[in-house]
C-alpha positions in Angstrom: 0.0 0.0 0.0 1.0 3.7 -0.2 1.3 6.3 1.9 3.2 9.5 2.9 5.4 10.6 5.7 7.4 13.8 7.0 10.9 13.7 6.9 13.4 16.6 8.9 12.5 19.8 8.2 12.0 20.9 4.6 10.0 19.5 2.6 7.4 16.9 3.0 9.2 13.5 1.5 6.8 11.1 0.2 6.8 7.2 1.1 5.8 3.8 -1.1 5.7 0.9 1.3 5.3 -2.6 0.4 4.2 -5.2 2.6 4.8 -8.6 1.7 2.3 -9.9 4.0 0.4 -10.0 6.7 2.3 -11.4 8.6 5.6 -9.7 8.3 4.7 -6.3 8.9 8.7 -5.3 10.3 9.6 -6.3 6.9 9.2 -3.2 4.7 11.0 -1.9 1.5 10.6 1.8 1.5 11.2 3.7 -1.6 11.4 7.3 -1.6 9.3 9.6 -4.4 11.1 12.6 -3.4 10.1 16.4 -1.9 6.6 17.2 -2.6 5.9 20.2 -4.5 4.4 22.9 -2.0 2.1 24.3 -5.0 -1.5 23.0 -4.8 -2.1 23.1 -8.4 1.3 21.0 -9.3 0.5 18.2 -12.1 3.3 16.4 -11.1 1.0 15.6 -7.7 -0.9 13.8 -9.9 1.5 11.2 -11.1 3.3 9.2 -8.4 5.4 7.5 -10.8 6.1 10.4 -12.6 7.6 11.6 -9.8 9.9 8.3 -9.2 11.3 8.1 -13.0 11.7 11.6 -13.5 12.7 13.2 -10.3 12.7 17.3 -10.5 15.1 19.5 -8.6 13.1 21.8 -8.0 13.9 25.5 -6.2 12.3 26.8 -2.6 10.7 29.8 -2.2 11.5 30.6 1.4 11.1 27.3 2.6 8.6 26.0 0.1 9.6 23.7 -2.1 8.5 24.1 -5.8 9.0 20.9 -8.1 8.8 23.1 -11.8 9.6 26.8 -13.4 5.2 26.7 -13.9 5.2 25.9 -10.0 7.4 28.6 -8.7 6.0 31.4 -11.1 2.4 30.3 -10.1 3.8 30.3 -5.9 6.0 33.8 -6.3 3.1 35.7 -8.4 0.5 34.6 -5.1 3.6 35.3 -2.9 4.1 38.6 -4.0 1.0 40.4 -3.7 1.3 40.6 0.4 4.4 42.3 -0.1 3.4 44.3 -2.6 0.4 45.6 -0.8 2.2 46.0 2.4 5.4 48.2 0.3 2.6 50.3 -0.8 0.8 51.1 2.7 4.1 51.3 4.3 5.0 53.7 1.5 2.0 55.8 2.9 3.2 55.7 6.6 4.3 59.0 7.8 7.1 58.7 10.6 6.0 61.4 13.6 8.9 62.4 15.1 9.9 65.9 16.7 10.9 68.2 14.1 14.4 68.4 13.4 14.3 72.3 14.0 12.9 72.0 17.2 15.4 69.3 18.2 18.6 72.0 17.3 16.6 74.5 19.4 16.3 72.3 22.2 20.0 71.6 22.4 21.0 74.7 21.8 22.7 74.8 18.5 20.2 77.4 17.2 18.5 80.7 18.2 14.3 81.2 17.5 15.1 83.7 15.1 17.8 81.8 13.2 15.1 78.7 13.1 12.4 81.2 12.0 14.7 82.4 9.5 15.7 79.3 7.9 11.6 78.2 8.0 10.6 81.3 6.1 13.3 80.2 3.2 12.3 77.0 3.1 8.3 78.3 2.6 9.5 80.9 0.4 11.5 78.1 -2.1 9.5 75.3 -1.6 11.9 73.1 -1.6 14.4 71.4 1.0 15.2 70.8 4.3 15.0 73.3 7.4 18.9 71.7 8.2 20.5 72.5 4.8 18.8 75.7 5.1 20.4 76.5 8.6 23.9 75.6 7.2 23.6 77.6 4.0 23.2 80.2 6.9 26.3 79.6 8.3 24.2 79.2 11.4 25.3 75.3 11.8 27.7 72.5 10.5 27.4 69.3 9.3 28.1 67.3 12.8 25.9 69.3 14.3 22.8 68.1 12.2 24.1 64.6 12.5 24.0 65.1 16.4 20.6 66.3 16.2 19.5 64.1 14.0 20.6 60.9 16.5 18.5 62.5 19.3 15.7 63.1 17.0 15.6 58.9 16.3 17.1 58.1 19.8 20.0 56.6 17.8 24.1 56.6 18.0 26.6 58.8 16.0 28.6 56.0 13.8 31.9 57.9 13.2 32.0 57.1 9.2 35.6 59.9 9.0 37.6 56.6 7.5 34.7 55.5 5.6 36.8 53.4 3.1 37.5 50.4 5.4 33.3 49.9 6.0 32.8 49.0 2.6 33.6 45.6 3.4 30.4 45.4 4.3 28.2 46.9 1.4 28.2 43.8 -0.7 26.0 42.5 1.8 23.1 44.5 0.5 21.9 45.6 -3.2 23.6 49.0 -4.2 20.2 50.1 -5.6 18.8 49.6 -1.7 22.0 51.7 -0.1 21.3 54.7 -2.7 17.0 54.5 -2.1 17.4 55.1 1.3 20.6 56.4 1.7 22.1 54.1 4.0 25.4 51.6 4.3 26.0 49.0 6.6 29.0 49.7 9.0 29.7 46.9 11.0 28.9 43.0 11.7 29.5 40.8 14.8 29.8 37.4 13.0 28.9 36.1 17.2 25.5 37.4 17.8 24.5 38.2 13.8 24.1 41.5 14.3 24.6 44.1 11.6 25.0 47.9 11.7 23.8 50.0 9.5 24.3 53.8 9.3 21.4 56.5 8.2 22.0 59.6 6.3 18.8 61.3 7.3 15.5 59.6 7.8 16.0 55.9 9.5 13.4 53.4 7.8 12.6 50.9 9.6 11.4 49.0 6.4 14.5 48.5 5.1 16.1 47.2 8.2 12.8 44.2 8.6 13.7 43.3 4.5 17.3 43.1 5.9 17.0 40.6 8.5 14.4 38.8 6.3 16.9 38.4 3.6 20.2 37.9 5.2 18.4 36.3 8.5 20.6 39.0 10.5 19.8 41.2 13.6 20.3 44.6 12.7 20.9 47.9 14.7 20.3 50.8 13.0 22.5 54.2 13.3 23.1 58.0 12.3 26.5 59.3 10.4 27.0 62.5 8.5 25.5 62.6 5.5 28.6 63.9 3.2 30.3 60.1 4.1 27.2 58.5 3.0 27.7 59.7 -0.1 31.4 59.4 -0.7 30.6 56.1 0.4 27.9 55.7 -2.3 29.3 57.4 -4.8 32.9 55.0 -4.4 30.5 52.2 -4.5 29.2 53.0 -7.6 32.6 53.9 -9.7 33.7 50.0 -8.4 34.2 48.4 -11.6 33.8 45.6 -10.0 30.1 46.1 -8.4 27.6 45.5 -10.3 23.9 45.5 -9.6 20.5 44.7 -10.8 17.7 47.0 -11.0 14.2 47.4 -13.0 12.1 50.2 -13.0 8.4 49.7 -13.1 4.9 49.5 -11.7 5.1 46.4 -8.8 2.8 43.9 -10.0 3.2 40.6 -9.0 3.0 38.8 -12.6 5.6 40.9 -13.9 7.9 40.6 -11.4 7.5 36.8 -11.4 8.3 36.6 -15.3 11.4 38.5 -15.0 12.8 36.3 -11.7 11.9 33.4 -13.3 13.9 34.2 -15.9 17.0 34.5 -13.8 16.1 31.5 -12.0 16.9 29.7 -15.3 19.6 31.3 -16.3 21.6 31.6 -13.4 20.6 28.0 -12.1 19.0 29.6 -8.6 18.4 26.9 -5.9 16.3 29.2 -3.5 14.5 32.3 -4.2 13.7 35.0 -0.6 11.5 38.0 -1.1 11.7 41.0 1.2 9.6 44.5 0.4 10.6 48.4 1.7 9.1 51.0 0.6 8.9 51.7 -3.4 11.2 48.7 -3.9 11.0 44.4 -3.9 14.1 43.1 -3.2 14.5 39.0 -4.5 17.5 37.5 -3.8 18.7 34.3 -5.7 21.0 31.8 -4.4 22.7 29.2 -6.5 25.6 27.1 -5.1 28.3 29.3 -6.1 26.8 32.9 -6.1 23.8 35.1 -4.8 22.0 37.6 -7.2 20.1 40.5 -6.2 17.3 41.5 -8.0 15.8 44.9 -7.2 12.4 46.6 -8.9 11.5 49.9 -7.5 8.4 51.7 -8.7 10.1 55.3 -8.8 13.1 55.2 -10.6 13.8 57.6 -12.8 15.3 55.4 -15.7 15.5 51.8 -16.0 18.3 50.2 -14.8 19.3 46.3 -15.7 22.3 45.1 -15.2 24.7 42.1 -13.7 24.5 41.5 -10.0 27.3 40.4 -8.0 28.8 37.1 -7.8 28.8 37.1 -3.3 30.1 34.4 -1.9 27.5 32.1 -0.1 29.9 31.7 3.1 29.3 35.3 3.6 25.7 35.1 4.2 23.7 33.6 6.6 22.5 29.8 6.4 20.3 28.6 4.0 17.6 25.8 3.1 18.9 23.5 0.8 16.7 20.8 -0.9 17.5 17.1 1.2 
C-alpha cells in the first residue's frame, strides 16, 4: 500500500511501502518519491510515478519547495501580492517624530530667530530641508545636524571619517537599496549576527525588517553625516567591479514573477527569498556558487538592468537546501 510521511525539516518527502504480508509487517521496502511540491495546483501531484522516474530539482521559495519553473511562477506571483500591498501602505506611513528644528533648538545649536529664518526660506523656495537651510546660513555645521539628528531617532553617531575600510560590508546589500534610502551598513559581529547600518537622514525601519528577512541577521540601526554617506555611495558606484540589478516599473506581481523566473533559469537559482521596503522588492537568488540580487522599484527615474554580484554564499547567513 501507499502512503506519505514527513521527513526533517523541509520538505514533505513522500513514502511507497510494500508489505509482503500480513504477517511480516517489520519487513518493509521503502522507496522514496522525493520532496513534494508545495504548490496545490502542481500536475506532477498527480502522477506518483512520474515523480519516481523523473525526479525534478526543484527551487524553494523561502522554505517552500517548488517541483517546476510553472510551480514557482504560479507560488511567487500569489507570494508577491502581500508584499506588494504592504510596500505600498508602508510607502503611505508617515514617521512622527519631533521636528528636526525644534530638536537644534532644544540643544541649543540654534537661536528662534535663526530657526524662524531658515523656516521662512524653506516656505519661500518650496523646496528642502530646514537643516541644509540652517547651514547655508552659516548658522550650523554638518556634525551638528548629524548630532541632532541621532537625538531626534534616539539613535548613536557611527563615526564614518575613515569610511573606506566599512565597505567591506556593502556587498552584503543591493547597491540600488543603499542609494534608495541612503544608508550603508557599517559593522557586523559574526557572534551574535548582528549588523550595523548607518542613516543619512530619515531611518526606515522598512529597510532594516527586509534586511534581516533576507540575510536572517539582527540589525541595529545608526546616524552618520550625510557627506560620508555619499562618498561612500558614490565610491561604490565607480567599483568596476560592483555590479547590480535593478528594474524600474509598476510592482505587479506577474511581472515581477516573469522577469525572476527568468533569472532562476539562467543563473541556475536553488532558493529564491522576497523581502519589500518602501517603493522597492528586493529577490535575492541563491545558486551554489553565487547570490544575485534583483531589485524593482516603482520610482526610478530610468531603467536600470544590469549584472549583479557574484557574493560568496559563506558570507551570508545559512540557507535551506533541498535534502
Amino acid at each position: 500500500m501507499a502512503r506519505s510521511a514527513g521527513e526533517g525539516v523541509g520538505a514533505p518527502v513522500n513514502y511507497l511501502i510494500l508489505t509482503r504480508s500480513p504477517a511480516a509487517q517489520e519487513s518493509k521496502d521503502m522507496i522514496k518519491l522525493g520532496p513534494r511540491c508545495a504548490n496545490p495546483l502542481c500536475p506532477q501531484k498527480r502522477s506518483v510515478w512520474r515523480t519516481i522516474l523523473k525526479p525534478s530539482r526543484g527551487v524553494f521559495l523561502h522554505k517552500q519547495w517548488l517541483c517546476s519553473p510553472e510551480c514557482l511562477n504560479q507560488a511567487l506571483g500569489q507570494f508577491l501580492t502581500p508584499v506588494i500591498e504592504t510596500t505600498r501602505a508602508n510607502r503611505e506611513t508617515r514617521s512622527h517624530r519631533f521636528p528636526l528644528g525644534l530638536v537644534m533648538h532644544s540643544l541649543g545649536l540654534v537661536s528662534k530667530e535663526s530657526l524662524q529664518s531658515a523656516l521662512h526660506a524653506q516656505r519661500e523656495a518650496g523646496q528642502g530641508r530646514v537643516g541644509d537651510w540652517l547651514r547655508r546660513q552659516g548658522v550650523v555645521t554638518e556634525p551638528q545636524i548629524t548630532q541632532a539628528l541621532a537625538a531626534q531617532w534616539s539613535l548613536p553617531v557611527y563615526p564614518l571619517d575613515r569610511w573606506e575600510r566599512l565597505l567591506n560590508w556593502a556587498h552584503l546589500l543591493p547597491i540600488g537599496l543603499l542609494f534608495s534610502f541612503q544608508m550603508l551598513p557599517v559593522h557586523y559581529l559574526p557572534a551574535s549576527g548582528l549588523l550595523y547600518v548607518a542613516f543619512s537622514s530619515r531611518v526606515d525601519y522598512t529597510a532594516l525588517y527586509a534586511i534581516e528577512q533576507m540575510l536572517q541577521f539582527r540589525t541595529q540601526p545608526c546616524v552618520a553625516q550625510e557627506s560620508h554617506i555619499e562618498k561612500a555611495l558614490e565610491a561604490l558606484h565607480s567599483r568596476p567591479d560592483w555590479k547590480d540589478t535593478r528594474i524600474s516599473g509598476p510592482l505587479e506581481p506577474s511581472r515581477i514573477s516573469g522577469a525572476t523566473l527568468q533569472e532562476v533559469i539562467k543563473y541556475g537559482a536553488r532558493e529564491v527569498r522576497v523581502a519589500g521596503c518602501a517603493d522597492n522588492v528586493w529577490i535575492r537568488l541563491s545558486a551554489i556558487d553565487q547570490v544575485r540580487d534583483l531589485l524593482f522599484q516603482s520610482r526610478a527615474e530610468h531603467p536600470i538592468v544590469a549584472n549583479a554580484p557574484a557574493v560568496s554564499p559563506l558570507l551570508m547567513a545559512p540557507m535551506v537546501r533541498q535534502p
